[in-house]
NUDO-82974 format. One line per 4 residues: number of its first residue (from 0); their letters; for each residue x, y, z of N, C-alpha, C, O. Coordinates in nm, 4 decimals, always signed. Atoms other than C-alpha are relative to their C-alpha. Last residue first. Example, Ala and Ser with C-alpha at 12.3 -4.5 7.8 and 13.67 -1.06 7.14 Angstrom:
# NUDO-82974
1> sa> -0.0820/-0.1190/-0.0060/+1.3670/-0.1060/+0.7140/-0.0770/+0.1090/+0.0730/-0.0261/+0.2198/+0.0899; +0.0890/-0.1190/+0.0000/+1.2300/-0.4500/+0.7800/+0.0900/+0.1200/+0.0000/+0.1936/+0.1181/+0.0665;
This chain:
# NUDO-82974
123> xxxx> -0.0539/+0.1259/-0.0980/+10.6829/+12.1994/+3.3931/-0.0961/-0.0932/+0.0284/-0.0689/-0.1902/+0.0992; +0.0578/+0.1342/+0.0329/+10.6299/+12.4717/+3.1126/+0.0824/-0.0975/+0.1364/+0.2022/-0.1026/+0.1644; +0.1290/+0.0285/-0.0527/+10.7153/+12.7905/+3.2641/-0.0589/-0.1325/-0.0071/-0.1274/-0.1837/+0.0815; -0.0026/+0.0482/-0.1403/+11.0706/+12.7647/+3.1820/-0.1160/+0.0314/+0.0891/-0.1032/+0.0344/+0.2115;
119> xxxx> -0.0974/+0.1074/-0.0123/+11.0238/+12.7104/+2.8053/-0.0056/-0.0127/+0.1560/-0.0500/-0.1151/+0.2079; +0.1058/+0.1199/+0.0311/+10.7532/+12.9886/+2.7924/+0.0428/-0.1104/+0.0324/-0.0353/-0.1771/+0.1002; +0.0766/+0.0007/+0.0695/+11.0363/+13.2502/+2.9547/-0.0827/-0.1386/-0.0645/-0.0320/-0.2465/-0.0337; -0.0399/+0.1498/+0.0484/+11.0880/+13.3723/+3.2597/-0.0370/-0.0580/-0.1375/-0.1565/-0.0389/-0.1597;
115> xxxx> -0.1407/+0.0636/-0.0483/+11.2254/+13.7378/+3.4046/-0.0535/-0.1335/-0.0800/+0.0402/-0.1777/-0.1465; -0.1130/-0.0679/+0.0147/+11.0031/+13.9895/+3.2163/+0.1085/-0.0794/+0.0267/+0.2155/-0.0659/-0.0326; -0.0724/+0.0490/+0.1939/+10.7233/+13.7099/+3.0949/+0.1186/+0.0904/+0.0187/+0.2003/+0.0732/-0.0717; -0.0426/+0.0999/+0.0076/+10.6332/+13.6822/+3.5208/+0.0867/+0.0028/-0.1592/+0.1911/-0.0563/-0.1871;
111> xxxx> -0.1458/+0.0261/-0.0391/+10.6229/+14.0167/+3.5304/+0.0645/-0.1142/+0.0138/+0.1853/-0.1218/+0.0362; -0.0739/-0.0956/+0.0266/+10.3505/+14.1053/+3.2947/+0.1304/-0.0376/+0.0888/+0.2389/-0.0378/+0.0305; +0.0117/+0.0262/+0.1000/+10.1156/+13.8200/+3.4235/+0.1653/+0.0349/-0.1017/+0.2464/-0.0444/-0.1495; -0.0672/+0.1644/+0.0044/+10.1652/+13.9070/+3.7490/+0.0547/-0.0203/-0.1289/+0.1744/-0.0031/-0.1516;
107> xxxx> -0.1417/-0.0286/+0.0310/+10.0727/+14.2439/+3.6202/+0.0894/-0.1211/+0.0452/+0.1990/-0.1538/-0.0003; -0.0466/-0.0872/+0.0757/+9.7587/+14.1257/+3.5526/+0.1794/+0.0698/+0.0109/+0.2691/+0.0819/-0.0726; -0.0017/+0.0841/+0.1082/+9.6779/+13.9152/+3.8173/+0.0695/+0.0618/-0.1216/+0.1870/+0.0274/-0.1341; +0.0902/+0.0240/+0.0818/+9.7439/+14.1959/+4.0230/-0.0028/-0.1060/-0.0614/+0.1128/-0.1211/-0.1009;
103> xxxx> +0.0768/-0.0785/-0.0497/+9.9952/+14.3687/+4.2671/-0.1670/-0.0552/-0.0634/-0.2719/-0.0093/-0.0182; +0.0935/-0.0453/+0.0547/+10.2638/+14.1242/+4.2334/-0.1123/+0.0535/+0.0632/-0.1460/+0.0139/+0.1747; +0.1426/+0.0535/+0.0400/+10.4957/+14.0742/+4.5025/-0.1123/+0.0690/-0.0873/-0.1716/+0.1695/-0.0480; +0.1075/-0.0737/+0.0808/+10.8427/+14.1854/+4.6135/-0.1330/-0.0961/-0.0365/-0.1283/-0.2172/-0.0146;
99> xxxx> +0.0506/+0.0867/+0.1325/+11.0430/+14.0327/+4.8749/-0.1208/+0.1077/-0.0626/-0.2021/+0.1830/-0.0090; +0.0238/+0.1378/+0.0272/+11.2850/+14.1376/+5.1794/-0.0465/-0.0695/-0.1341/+0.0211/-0.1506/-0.1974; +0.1107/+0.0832/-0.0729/+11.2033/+14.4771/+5.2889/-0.0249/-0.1814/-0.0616/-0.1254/-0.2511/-0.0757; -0.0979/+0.1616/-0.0062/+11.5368/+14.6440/+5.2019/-0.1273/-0.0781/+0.0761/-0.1161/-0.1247/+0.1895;
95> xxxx> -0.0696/+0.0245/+0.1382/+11.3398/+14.9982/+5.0846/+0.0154/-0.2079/-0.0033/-0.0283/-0.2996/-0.0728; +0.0961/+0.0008/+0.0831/+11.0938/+14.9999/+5.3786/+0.0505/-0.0454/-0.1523/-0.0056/-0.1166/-0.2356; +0.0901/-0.1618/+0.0490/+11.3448/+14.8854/+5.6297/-0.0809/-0.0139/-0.1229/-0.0877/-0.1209/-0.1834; -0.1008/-0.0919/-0.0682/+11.5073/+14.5596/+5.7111/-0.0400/+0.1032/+0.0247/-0.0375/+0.1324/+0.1442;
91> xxxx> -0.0130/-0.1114/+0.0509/+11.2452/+14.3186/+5.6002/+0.1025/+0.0927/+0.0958/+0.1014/+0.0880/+0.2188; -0.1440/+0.0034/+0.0887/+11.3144/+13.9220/+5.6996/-0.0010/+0.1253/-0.0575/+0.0849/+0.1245/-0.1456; -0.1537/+0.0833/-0.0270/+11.0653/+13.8443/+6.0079/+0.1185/+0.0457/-0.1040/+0.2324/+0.0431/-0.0574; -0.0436/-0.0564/-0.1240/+10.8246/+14.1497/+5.9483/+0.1028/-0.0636/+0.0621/+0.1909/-0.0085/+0.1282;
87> xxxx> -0.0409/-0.1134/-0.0221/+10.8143/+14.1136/+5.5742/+0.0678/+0.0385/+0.1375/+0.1736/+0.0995/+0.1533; -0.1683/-0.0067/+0.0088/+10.7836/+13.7802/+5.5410/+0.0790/+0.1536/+0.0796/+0.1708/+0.1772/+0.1583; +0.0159/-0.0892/+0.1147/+10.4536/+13.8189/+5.7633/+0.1737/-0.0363/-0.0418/+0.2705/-0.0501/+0.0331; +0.0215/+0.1355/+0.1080/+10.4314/+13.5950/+6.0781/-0.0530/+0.0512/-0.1703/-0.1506/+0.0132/-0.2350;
83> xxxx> -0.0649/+0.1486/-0.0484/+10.3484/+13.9339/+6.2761/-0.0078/-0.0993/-0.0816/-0.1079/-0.1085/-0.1527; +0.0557/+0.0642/-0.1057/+10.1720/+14.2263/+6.0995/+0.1247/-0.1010/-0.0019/+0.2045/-0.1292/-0.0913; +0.0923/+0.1403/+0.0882/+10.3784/+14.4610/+5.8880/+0.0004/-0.1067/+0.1144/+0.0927/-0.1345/+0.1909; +0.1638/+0.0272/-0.0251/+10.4027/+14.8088/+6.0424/-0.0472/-0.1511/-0.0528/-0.1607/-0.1943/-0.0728;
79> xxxx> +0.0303/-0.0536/-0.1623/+10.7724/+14.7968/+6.1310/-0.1644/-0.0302/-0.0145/-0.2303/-0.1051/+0.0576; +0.0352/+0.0820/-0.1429/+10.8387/+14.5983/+5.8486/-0.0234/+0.0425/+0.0411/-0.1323/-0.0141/+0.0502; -0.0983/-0.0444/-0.1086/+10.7260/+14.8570/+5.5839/-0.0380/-0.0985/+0.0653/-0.1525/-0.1372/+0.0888; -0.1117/-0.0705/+0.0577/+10.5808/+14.7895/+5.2712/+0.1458/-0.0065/+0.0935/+0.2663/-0.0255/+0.0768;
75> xxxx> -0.0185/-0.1258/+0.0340/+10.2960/+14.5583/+5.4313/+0.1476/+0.0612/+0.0228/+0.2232/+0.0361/+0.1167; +0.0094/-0.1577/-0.0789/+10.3033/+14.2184/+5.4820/+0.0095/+0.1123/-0.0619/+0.0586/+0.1097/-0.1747; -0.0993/-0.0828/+0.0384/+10.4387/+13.9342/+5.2284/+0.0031/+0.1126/+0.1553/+0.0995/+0.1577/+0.2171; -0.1149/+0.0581/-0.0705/+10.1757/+13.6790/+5.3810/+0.1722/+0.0407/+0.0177/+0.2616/-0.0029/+0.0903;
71> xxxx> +0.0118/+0.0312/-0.0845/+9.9012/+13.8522/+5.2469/+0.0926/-0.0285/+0.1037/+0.0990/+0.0280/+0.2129; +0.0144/-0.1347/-0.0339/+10.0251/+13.9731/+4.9407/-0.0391/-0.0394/+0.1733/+0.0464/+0.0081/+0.2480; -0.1993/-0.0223/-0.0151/+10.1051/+13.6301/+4.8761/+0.0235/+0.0798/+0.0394/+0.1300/+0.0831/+0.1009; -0.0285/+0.0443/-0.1091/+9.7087/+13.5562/+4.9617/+0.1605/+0.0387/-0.0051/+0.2281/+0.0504/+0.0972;
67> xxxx> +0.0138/-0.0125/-0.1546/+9.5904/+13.8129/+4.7240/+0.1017/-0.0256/+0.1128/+0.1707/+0.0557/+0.1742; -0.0213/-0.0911/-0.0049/+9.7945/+13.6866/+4.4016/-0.0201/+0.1280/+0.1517/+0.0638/+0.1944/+0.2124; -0.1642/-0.0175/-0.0325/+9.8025/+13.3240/+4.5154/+0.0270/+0.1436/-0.0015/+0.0986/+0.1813/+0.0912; +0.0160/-0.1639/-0.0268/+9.3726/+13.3449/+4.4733/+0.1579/+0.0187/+0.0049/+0.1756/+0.1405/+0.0032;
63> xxxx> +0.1240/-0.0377/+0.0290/+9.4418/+12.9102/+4.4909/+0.0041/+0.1890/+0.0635/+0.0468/+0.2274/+0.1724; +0.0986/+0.0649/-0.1263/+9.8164/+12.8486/+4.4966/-0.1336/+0.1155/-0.0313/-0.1324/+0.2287/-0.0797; +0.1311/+0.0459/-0.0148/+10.0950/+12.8832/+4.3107/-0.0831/-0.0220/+0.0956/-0.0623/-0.0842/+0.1998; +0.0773/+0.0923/-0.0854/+10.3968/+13.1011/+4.2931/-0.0848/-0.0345/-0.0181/-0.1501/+0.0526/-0.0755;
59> xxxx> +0.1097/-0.0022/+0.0615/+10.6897/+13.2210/+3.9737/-0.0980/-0.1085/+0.1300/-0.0766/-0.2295/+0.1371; +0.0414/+0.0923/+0.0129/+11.0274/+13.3008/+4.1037/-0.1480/+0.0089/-0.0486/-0.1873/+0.1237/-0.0690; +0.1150/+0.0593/+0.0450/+11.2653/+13.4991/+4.1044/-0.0561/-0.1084/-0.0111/+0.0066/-0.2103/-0.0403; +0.0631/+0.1341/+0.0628/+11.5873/+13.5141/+4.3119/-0.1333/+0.0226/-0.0211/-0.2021/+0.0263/+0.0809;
55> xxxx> +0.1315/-0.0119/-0.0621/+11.7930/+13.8440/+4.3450/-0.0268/-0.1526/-0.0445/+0.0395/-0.2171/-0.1257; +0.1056/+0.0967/+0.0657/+12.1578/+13.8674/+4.3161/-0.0890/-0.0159/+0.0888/-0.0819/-0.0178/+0.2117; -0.0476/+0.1901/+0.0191/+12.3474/+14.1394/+4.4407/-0.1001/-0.0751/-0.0675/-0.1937/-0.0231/-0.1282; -0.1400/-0.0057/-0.0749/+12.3454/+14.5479/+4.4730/+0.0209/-0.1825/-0.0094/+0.1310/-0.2375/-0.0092;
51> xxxx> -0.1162/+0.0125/+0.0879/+12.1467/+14.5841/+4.1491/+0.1290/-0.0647/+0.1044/+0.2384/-0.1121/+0.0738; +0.0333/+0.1335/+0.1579/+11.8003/+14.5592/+4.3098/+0.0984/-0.0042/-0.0895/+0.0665/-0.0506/-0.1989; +0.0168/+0.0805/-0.0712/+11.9324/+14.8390/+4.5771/+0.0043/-0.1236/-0.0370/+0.0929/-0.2035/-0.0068; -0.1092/+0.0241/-0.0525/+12.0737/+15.0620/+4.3099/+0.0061/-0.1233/+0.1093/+0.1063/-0.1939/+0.1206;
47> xxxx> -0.0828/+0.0590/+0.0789/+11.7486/+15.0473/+4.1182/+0.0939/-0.0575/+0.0187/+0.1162/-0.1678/-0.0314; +0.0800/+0.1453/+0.0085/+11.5415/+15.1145/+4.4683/+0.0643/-0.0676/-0.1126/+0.0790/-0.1881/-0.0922; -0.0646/+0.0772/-0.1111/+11.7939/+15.4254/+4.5330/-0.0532/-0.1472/+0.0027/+0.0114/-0.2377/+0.0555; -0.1073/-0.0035/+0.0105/+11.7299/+15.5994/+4.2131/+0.0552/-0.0735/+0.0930/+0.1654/-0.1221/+0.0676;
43> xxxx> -0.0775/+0.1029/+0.1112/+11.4031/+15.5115/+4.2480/+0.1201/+0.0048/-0.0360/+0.1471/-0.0967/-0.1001; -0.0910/+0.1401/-0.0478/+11.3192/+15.6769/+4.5772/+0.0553/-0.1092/-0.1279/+0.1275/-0.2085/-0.1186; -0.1688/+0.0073/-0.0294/+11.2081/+15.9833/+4.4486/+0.0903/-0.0902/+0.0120/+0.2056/-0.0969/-0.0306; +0.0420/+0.0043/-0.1552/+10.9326/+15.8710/+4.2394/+0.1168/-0.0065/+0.0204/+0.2082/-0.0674/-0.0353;
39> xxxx> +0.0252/-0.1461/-0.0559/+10.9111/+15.9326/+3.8824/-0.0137/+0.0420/+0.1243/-0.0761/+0.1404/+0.1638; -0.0550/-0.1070/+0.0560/+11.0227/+15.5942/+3.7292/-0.0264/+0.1881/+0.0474/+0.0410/+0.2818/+0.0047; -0.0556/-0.0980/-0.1085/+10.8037/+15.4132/+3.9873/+0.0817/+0.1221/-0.0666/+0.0814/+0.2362/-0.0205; +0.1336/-0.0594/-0.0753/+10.6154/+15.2263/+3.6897/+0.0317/+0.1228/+0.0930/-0.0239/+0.2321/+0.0828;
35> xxxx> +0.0137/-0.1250/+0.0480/+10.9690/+15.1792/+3.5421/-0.1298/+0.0867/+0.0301/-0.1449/+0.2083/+0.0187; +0.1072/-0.0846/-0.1399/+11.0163/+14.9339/+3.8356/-0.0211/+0.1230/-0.0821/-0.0291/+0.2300/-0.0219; +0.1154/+0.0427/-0.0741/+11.1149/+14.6426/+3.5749/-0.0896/+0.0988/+0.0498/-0.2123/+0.1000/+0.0401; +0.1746/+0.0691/+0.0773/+11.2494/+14.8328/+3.3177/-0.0748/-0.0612/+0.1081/-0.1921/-0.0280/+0.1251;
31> xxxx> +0.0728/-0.1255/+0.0074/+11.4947/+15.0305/+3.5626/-0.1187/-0.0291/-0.0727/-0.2312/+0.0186/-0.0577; +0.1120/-0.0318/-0.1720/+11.6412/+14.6996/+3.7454/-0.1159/+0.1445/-0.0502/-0.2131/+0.1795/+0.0168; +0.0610/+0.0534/-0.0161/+11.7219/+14.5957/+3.3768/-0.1158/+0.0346/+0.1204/-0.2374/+0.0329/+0.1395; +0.0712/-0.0422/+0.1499/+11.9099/+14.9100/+3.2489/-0.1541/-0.1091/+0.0539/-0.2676/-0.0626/+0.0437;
27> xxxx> +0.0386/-0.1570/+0.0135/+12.1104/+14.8891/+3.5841/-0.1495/+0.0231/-0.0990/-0.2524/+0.0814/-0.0647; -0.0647/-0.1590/+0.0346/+12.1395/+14.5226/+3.5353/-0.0502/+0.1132/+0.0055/-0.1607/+0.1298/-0.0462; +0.0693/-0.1608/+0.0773/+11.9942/+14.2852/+3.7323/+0.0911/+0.0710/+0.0028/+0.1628/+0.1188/+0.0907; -0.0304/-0.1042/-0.0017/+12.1669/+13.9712/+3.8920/-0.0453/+0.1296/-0.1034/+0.0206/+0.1697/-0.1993;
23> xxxx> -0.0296/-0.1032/+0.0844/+11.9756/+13.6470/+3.8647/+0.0628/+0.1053/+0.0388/+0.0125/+0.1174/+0.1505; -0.0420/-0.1453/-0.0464/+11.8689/+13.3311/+4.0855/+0.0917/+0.0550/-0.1159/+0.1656/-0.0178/-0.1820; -0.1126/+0.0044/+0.0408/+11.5676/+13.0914/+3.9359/+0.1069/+0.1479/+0.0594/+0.0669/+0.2643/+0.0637; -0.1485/-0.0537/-0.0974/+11.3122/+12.9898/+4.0305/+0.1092/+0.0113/-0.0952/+0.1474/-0.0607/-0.1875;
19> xxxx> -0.1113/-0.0296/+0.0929/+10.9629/+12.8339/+3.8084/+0.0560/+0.0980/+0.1147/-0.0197/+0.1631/+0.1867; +0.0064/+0.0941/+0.1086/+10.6490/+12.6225/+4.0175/+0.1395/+0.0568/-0.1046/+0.1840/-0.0326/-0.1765; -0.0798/-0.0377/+0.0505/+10.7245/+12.7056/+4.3803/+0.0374/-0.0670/-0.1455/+0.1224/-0.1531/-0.1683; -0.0972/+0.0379/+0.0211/+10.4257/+12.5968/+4.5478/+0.0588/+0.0566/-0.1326/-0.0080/+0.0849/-0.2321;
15> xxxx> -0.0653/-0.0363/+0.1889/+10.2687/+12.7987/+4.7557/+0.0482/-0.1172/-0.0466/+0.0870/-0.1940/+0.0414; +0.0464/+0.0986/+0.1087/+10.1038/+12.6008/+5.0861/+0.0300/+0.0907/-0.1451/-0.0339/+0.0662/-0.2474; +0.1165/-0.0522/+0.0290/+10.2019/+12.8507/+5.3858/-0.0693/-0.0331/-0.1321/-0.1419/+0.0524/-0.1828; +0.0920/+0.0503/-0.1032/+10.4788/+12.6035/+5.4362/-0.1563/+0.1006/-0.0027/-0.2606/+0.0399/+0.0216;
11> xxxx> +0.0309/+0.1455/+0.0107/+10.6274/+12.6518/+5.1043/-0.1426/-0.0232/+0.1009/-0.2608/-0.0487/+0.0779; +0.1123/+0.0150/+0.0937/+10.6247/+13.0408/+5.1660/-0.0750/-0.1788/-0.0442/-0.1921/-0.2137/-0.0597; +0.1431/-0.0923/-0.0294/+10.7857/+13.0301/+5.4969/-0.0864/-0.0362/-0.1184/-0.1813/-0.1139/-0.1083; +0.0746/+0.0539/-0.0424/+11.0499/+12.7696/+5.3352/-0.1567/+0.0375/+0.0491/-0.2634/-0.0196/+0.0265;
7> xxxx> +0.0445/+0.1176/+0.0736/+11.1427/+12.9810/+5.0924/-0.0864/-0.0836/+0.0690/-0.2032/-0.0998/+0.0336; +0.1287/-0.0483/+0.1030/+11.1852/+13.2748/+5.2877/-0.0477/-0.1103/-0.0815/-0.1698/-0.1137/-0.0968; +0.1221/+0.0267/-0.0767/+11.3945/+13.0312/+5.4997/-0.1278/+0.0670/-0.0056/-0.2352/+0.0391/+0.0478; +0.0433/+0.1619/-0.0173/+11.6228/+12.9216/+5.2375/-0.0976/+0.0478/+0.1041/-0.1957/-0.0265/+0.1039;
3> xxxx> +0.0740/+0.0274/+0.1471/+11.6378/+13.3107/+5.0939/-0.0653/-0.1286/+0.0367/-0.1800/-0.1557/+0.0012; +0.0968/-0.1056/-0.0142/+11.7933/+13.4217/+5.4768/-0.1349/-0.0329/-0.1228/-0.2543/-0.0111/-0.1021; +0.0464/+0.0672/-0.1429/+12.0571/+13.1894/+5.4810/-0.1975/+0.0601/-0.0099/-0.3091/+0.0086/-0.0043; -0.0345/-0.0301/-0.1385/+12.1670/+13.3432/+5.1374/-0.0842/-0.0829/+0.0951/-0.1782/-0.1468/+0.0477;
C-alpha cells in the first residue's frame, strides 16, 4: 500500500537498513503462533483477525542498538500518545491498527525473525 512505501521510507531515512522483506498473508493458525504470548488477553481474538485481514510485510532491520532505537521511532502502542515523527503517530489508526510491530528484545528478535525468514533469506 501507499502507506508501506512511506513506512519504508521513514525507516530508511532514520538510517535502518532493510536487510530481508518480504510481503505475506497469515493464516489464522499462523497469526495465533506468532502472538501466542498474548494468547490470554482479551484482545487476541481481535489482534489475530486483524493480522489475517490482508497482507503484512516483514522484514528483518539494521542498525547499531536497532532493537531500542526501532522501538524508538515506532512510538508507543497507541497513536494518540505516541510522540511526534513516530511511525506510529503518522501511520497508526488506533491501538489495535497501529501500523507496525517491533521486537521487544534481542532475544525475541531473534525468535521472530526464524518464524517468518529462513537461513537462505538471511544470508545477503
Amino acid at each position: 500500500s501507499k502507506q508501506s512505501g512511506k513506512i519504508l521510507n521513514f525507516i530508511e531515512e532514520k538510517g535502518f537498513k532493510i536487510s530481508a522483506q518480504k510481503k505475506i498473508r497469515l493464516t489464522k493458525k499462523q497469526a495465533e503462533g506468532f502472538y501466542n504470548v498474548h494468547k490470554e488477553r482479551p484482545f487476541f481474538p481481535e489482534l489475530v483477525e486483524f493480522m489475517t485481514s490482508g497482507p503484512i510485510l516483514v522484514q528483518v532491520l539494521e542498525a547499531n542498538n536497532a532493537v531500542n532505537k526501532y522501538r524508538d521511532i515506532m512510538g508507543t502502542t497507541d497513536p494518540e500518545e505516541a510522540k511526534n515523527d513516530t511511525i506510529r503517530s503518522l501511520y497508526g489508526k488506533d491501538i489495535q491498527c497501529n501500523a507496525v510491530h517491533g521486537s521487544d528484545s534481542l532475544e525475541n528478535a531473534k525468535i521472530e525473525i526464524s518464524f517468518f525468514f529462513n537461513e537462505l533469506e538471511l544470508l545477503t
